[in-house]
N, C-alpha and C positions, 0 to 999 in steps of 0.2 A: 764583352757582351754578356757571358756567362753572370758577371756580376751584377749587371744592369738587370737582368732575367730574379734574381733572387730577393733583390732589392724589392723589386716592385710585387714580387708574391711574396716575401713577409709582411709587407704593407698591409696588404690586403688582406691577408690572414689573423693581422694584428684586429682589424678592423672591425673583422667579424667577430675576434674571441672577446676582444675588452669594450665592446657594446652589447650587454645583453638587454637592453630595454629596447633595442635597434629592430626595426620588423626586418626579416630577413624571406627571404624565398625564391621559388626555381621558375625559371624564364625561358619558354620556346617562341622560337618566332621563326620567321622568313626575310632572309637578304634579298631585295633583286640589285642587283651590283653592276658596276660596271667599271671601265676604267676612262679616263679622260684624259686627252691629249691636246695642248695647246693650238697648235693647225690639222690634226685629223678628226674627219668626223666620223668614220666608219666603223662605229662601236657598237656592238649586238651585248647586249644586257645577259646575266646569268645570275638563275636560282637559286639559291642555298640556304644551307640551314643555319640558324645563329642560334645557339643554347649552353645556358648557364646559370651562374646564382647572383642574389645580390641582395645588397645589405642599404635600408632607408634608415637614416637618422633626423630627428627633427635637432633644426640650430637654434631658430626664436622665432616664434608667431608662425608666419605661415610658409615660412623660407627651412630647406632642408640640405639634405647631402644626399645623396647614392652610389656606394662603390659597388662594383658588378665585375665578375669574372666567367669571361663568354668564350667560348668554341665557336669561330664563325666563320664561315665557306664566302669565297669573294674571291674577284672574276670578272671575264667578260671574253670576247672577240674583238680582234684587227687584224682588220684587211692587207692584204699586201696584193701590191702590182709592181713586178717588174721585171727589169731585163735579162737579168740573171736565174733570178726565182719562178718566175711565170705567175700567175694570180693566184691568190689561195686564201685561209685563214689563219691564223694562230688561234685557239681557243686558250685560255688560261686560266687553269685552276689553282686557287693560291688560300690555303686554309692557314687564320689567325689563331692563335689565343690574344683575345683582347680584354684590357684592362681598363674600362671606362669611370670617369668620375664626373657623374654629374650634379651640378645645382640647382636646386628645384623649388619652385615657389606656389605652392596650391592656391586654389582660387575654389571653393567646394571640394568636389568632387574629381576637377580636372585640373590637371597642373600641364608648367611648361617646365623645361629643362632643358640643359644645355650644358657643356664640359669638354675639356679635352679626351682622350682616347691612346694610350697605345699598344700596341699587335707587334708579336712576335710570331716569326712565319714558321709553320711546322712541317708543313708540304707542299709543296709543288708538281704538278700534273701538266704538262702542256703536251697539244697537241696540233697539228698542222693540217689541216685539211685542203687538196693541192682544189683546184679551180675543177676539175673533174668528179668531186666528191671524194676521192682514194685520201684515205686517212695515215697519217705521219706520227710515230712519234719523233720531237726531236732530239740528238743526241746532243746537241751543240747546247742544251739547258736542262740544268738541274737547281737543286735549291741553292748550290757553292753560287751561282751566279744570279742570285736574287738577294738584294738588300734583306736582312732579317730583321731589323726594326722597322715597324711602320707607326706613325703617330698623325693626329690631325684633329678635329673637333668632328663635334656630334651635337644636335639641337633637335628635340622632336613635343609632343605633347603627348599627355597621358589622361584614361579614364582611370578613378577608383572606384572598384565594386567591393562590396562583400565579401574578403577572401582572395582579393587580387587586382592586379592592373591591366589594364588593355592602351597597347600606344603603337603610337607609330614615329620614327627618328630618320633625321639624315644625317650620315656618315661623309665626312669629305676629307680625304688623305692629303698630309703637306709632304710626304714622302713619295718619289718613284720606285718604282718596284723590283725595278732592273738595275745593277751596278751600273757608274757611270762609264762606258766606252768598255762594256765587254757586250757580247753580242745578245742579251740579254736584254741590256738595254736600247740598243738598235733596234730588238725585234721589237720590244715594247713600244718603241717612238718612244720612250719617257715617259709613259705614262703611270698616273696614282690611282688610287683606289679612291670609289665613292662607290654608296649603297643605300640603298632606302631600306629600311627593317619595321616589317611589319609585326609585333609579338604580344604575348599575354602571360601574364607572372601570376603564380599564387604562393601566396604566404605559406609561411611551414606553420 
């Protein structure tokens, strides 16, 4: 995994250094995240931050590239009901570094885009909130028991302005969060990450 991790950020780093005609610059925005589960619906969305840098190159005419190296906060709540546990929530905070590569085609001013994505997980927060309100943390989950690679596509549109972009993207994970058959993944129901990012970039 560790080599998978070095791989993919000299890439990126390669990217940055041997394109200097490349516009480059710093990216904040807003996740609203959540996670999705095949038959549960009882999924409470969460806020965070996404911010990082990234690097536009043009390929031919009005088609391009984007590599982007992001900090991004992703999340959400499920529910639980049952006999053992009693009703309550998990809440789940689960911070990426993600590594997006998108392709982009301008049309003026506004371009679409779209590329694969993958996140390496750097913390993990969970928290249990029992049906009473009283808050948990739990013991039985730390990060040993969260997949650390996450990967999946991403597809948003974008304004250019004078000095920067304004867009908004959806994030949709092909990975679960939780290892298969540790209690991580139980707690999760299997679920992946998706996120809507709201954000605005200015050139350096």
């Amino acid at each position: 995994m560790k080599t998978i991790k070095i791989i993919c950020l000299s890439a990126l780093m390669m990217a940055f250094v041997t394109t200097l005609k490349a516009q480059t610059g710093f990216t904040v925005g807003t996740n609203i995240s959540n996670l999705y589960v095949d038959n549960v619906d009882d999924e409470n969305a969460k806020v965070g931050l996404n911010i990082g840098i990234y690097s536009k190159h043009n390929l031919a005419g009005n088609l391009g590239i984007q590599y982007e190296f992001l900090y991004s906060q992703n999340g959400a709540a499920l529910q639980y009901d049952n006999f053992l546990s009693g009703s309550g929530t998990y809440r789940f905070n689960l911070n990426y570094i993600k590594v997006p590569v998108m392709f982009t085609a301008n049309f003026g001013k506004l371009n679409i885009h779209a590329g694969p994505y993958v996140g390496f997980l750097v913390d993990v927060k969970i928290k249990d909130v029992d049906g009473d309100g009283s808050i948990n943390s739990v013991q039985e989950l730390d990060r040993d028991d969260f997949n650390t690679l996450d990967y999946g596509m991403a597809a948003g549109l974008g304004y250019d302005f004078d000095g920067g972009i304004l867009g908004v993207r959806y994030n949709y994970g092909f990975k679960e969060i939780g290892k298969s058959g540790s209690f991580a993944g139980e707690a999760a129901s299997d679920a992946k990450n998706s996120a809507l990012t709201l954000y605005v970039g200015f050139h350096f």
